[in-house]
C-alpha positions in Angstrom: 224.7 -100.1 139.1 226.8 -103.3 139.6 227.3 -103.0 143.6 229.9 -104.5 145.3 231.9 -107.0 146.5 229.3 -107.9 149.3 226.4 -108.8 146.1 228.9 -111.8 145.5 227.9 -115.2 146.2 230.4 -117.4 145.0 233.5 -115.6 143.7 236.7 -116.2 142.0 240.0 -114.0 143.0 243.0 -114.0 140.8 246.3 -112.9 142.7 248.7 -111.3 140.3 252.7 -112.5 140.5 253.8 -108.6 140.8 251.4 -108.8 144.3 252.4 -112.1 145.8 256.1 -111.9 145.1 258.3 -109.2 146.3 260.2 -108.3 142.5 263.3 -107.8 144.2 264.3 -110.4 146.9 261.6 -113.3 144.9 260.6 -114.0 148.6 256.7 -113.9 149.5 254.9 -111.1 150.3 253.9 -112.6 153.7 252.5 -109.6 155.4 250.1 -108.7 152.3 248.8 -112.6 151.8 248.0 -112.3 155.6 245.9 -109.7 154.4 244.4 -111.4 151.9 243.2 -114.6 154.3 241.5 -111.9 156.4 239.7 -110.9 153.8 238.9 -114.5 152.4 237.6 -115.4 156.0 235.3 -112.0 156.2 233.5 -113.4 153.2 233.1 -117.0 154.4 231.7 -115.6 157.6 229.4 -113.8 155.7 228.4 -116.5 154.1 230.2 -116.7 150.1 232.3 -118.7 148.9 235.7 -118.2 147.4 238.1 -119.9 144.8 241.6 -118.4 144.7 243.7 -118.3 141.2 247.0 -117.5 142.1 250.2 -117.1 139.9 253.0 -116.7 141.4 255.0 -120.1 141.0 257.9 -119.4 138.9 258.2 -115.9 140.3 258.3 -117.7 144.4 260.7 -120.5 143.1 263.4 -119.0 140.8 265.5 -117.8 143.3 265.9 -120.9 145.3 267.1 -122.4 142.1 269.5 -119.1 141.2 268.3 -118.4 138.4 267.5 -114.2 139.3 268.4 -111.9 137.5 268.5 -112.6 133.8 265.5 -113.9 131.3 264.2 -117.2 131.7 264.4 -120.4 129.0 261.2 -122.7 129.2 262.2 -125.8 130.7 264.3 -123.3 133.5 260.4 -121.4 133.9 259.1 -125.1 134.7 261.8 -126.2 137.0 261.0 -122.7 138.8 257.6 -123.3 138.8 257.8 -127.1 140.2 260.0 -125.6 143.0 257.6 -122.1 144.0 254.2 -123.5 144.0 255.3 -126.3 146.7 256.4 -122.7 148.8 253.1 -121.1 147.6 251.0 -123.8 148.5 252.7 -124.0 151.9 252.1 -120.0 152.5 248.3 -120.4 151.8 248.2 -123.6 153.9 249.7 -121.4 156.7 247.8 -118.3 156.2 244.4 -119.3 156.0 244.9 -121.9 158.7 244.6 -119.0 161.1 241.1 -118.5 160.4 240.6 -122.7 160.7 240.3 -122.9 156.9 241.1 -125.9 155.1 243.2 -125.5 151.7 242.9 -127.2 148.5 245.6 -127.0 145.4 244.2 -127.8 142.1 246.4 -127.5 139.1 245.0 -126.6 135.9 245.9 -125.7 132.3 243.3 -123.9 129.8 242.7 -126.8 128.4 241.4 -128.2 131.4 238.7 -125.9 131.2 237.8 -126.3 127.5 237.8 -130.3 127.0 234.0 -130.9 128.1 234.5 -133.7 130.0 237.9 -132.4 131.9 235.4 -129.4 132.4 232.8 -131.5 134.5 235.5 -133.6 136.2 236.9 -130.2 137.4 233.8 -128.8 137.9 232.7 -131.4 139.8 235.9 -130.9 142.4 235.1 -127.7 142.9 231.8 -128.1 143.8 232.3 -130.7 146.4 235.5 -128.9 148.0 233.0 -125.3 148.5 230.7 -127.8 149.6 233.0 -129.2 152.2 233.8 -125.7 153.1 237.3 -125.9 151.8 238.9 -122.9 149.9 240.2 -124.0 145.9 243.8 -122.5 145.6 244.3 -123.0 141.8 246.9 -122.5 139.6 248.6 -123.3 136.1 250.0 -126.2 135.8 253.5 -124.5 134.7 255.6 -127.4 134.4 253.4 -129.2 131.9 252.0 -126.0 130.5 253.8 -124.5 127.7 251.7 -121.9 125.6 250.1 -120.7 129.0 253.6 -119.7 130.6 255.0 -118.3 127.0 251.3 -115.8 127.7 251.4 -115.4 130.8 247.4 -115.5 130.7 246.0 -116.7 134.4 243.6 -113.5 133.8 242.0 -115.9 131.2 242.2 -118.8 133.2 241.1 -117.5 136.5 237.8 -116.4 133.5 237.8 -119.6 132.4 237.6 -120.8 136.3 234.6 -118.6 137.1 232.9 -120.5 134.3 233.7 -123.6 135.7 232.5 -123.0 138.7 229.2 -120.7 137.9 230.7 -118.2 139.8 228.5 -114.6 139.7 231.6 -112.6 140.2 235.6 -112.4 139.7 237.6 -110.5 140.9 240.9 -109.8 138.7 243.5 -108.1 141.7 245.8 -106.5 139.7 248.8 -103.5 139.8 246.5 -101.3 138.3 243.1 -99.9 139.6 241.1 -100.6 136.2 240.9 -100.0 132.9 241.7 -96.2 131.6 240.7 -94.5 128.6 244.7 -94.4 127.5 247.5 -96.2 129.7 247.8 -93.6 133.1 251.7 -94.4 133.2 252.1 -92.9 129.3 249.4 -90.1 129.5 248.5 -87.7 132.8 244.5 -87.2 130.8 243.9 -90.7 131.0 240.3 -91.6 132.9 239.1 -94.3 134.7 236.4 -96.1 133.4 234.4 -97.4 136.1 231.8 -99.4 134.5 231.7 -101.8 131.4 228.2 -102.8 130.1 229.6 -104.5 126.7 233.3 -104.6 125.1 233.2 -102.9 122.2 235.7 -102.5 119.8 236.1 -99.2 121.5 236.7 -100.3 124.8 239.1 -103.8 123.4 241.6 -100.7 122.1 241.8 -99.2 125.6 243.9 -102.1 126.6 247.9 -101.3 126.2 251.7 -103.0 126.6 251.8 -105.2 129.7 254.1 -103.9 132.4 257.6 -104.7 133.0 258.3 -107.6 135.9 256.8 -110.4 136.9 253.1 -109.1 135.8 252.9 -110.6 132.3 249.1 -110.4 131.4 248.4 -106.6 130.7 245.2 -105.6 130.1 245.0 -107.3 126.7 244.3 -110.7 129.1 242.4 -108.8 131.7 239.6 -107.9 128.2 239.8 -111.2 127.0 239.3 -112.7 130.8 236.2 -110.2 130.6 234.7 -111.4 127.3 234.8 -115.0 128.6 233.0 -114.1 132.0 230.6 -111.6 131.1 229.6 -114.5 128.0 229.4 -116.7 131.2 226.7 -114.7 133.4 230.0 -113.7 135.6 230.5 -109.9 136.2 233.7 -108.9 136.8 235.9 -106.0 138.4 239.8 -105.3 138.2 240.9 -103.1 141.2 244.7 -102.5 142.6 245.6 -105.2 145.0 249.2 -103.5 146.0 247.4 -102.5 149.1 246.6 -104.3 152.3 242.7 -106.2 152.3 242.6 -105.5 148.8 238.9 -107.3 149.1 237.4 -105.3 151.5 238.4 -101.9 149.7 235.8 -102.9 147.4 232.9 -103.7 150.0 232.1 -100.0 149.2 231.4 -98.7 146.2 234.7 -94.9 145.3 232.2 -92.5 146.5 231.5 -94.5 150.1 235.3 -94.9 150.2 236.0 -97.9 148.4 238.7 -98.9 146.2 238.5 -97.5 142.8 238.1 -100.1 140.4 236.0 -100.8 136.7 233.1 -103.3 137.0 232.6 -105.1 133.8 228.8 -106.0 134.2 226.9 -109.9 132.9 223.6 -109.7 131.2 222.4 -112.7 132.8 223.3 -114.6 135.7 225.8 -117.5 135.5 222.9 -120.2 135.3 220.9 -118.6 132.5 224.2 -118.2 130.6 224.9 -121.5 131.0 221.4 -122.7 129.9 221.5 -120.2 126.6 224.9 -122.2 125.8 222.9 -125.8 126.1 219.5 -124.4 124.1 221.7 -122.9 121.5 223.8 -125.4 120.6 223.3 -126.7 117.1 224.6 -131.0 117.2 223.8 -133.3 119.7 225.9 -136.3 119.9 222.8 -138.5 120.4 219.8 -138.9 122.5 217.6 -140.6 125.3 214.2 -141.2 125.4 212.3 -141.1 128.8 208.9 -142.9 129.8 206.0 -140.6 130.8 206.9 -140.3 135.1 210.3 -139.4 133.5 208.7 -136.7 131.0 206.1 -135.1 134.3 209.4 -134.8 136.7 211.3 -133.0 133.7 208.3 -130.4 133.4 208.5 -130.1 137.0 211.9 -128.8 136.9 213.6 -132.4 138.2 216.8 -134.1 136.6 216.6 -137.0 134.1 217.6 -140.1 136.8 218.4 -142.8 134.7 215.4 -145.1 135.8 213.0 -142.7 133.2 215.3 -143.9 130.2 213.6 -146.3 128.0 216.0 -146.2 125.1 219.8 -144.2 124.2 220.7 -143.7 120.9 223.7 -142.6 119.0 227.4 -142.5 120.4 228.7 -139.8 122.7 231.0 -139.7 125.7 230.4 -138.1 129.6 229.8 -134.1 129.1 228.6 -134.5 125.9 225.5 -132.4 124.3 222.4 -135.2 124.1 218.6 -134.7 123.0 215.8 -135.9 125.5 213.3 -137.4 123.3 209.4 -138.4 124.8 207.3 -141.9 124.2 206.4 -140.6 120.7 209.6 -139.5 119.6 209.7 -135.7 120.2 212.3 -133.7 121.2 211.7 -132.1 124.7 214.8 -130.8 126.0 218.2 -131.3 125.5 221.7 -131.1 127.8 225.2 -132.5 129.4 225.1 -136.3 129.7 226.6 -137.2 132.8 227.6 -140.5 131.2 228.6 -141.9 128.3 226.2 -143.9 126.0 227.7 -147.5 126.9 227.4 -146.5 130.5 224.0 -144.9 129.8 222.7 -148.3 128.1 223.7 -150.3 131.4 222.1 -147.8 133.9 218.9 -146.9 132.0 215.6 -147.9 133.5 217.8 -148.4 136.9 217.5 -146.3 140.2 220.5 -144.7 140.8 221.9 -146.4 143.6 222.3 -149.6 141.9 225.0 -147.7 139.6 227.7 -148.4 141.6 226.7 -152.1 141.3 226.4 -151.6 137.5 229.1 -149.6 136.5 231.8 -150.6 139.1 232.1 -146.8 140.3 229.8 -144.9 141.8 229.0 -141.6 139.9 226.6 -139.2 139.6 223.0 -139.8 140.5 221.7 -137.9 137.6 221.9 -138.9 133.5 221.6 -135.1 133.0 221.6 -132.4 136.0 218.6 -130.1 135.8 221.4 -127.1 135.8 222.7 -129.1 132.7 219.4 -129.2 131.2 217.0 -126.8 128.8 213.6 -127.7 127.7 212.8 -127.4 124.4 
């Protein structure tokens, strides 16, 4: 069985528009995001940690700039946008300030998520701001954004977030309580499904029309959200969020009195995914070669510092995939180069806190992170 909510460790929530924004007046639905900073603050005290995904912008800042009422043109959707998330940050500032919480806004687009090297740099946020016990409020960057607000797809995002961030779990809040064998509003037979193992072509055809409102994603994007976490060592779970402490309903599994919900289960955890990824890619963009001390501390489990580099070869930017070769020219691992080759040929056989000296900037300590690395 997948457990619950309490198994997480670090996990991602997505906040649907239809649940943050009243559909009617467009103001905030204060009382409910109270809720939700309760919740947020039970699972810090308990020790995980928590990234919020929230949509919601354009929804929160349409009204302020009249424009209720009738169907949105593109550059009006961005205008909104520009206007609600400075009221949205504002009400998570607020909320979670109550609990002594400090809140972060990060703005992101998909492709944010896919560039490699805009992947570490935002990867690399996150992980200091849950290290500085701060709480990640991101959203789509909707006035620069164009495909992502025509699709309406923070499901995939907040997915794509999870695997930024090696979360083990998201958690896709939503005005439905899972996925159904047939769409419950169409057919009264329809049955909850409350566990995924894989998405087969079976379960992809279970998805129907996204509702009418502010909810744009359907459960079209809440599958494809699952394909890219489950791929990512990230299980999953869409439950109703409409009700108050929508996180702690599912503390419990439906027959303790939880919320019910369907659990779309990993295979592997979000490390091990991550490490398949490295192994299994097929072109490197060039390679390293360590000294002997550098070749032991790798077998050991350590990172490749850049003071075990004897040599780099080939051409390849920061995030790129790069070989680790040994004295006699073998490959022995490979993984994400935390620099770029030019950089790399300034730093190599150097300790790593001379690279501020070297470089100008002060980046990472490692050439390749031993969570970035697979030996081969």
């Amino acid at each position: 069985m997948n457990g619950t909510l309490l198994d997480a460790h670090r996990l991602v929530v997505k906040i649907g528009s239809a649940l943050l924004v009243d559909q009617g007046t467009g103001k905030i639905r204060l009382d409910w995001l109270d809720s939700l900073a309760d919740d947020v603050a039970a699972c810090r005290n308990r020790g995980q940690e928590v990234i919020l995904v929230s949509s919601g912008a354009i929804a929160a800042g349409r009204e302020h700039l009249g424009l209720v009422g009738r169907a949105l043109r593109l550059d009006e959707k961005q205008a909104a946008a520009a206007t609600g998330q400075i009221r949205l940050a504002h009400a998570y500032q607020e909320t979670l300030a109550r609990h002594g919480i400090t809140v972060a806004q990060i703005l992101l687009t998909l492709e944010d998520t896919e560039v490699r090297r805009r992947h570490l740099n935002g990867r690399s946020t996150l992980e200091t701001l849950l290290r500085l016990n701060a709480v990640p409020v991101i959203n789509e960057n909707d006035t620069v954004a164009t495909a992502e607000i025509r699709f309406g797809d923070n499901d995939r995002l907040a997915a794509r977030v999870a695997q930024m961030a090696s979360a083990d779990t998201l958690v896709l809040l939503s005005d439905i309580d899972g996925l159904y064998t047939a769409d419950p509003r169409r057919d009264p037979d329809a049955r909850l499904i409350p566990e995924v193992a894989e998405l087969t072509p079976e379960i992809e055809g279970m998805a129907g029309e996204p509702p009418p409102g502010y909810s744009s994603g359907g459960m079209v994007t809440k599958i494809a959200a699952a394909r890219i976490a489950m791929n990512a060592g990230c299980r999953m779970v869409i439950a109703k969020g409409k009700r108050l402490n929508p996180l702690a309903a599912l503390e419990r599994t439906p027959d303790q009195g939880g919320a019910p919900c369907t659990w779309f289960l990993a295979s592997a955890e979000p490390r091990t995914a991550r490490k398949r990824w490295i192994a299994g890619h097929l072109v490197v963009a060039g390679f390293v070669t360590v000294d002997d001390g550098a070749l032991a501390a790798l077998a050991r489990g350590s990172s490749l510092l850049p003071a075990g580099i004897v040599a780099v070869s080939g051409t390849f930017e920061r995030g790129d995939l790069i070989a680790v070769h040994s004295p006699d020219g073998r490959e022995v691992g490979r993984g994400l180069s935390a620099y770029s080759a030019d950089d790399a040929r300034l730093i190599m056989g150097h300790h790593s806190h001379d690279i501020a000296a070297i470089l100008g900037d002060s980046g990472r300590d490692e050439m390749i992170h031993r969570d970035n690395l697979v030996l081969t």
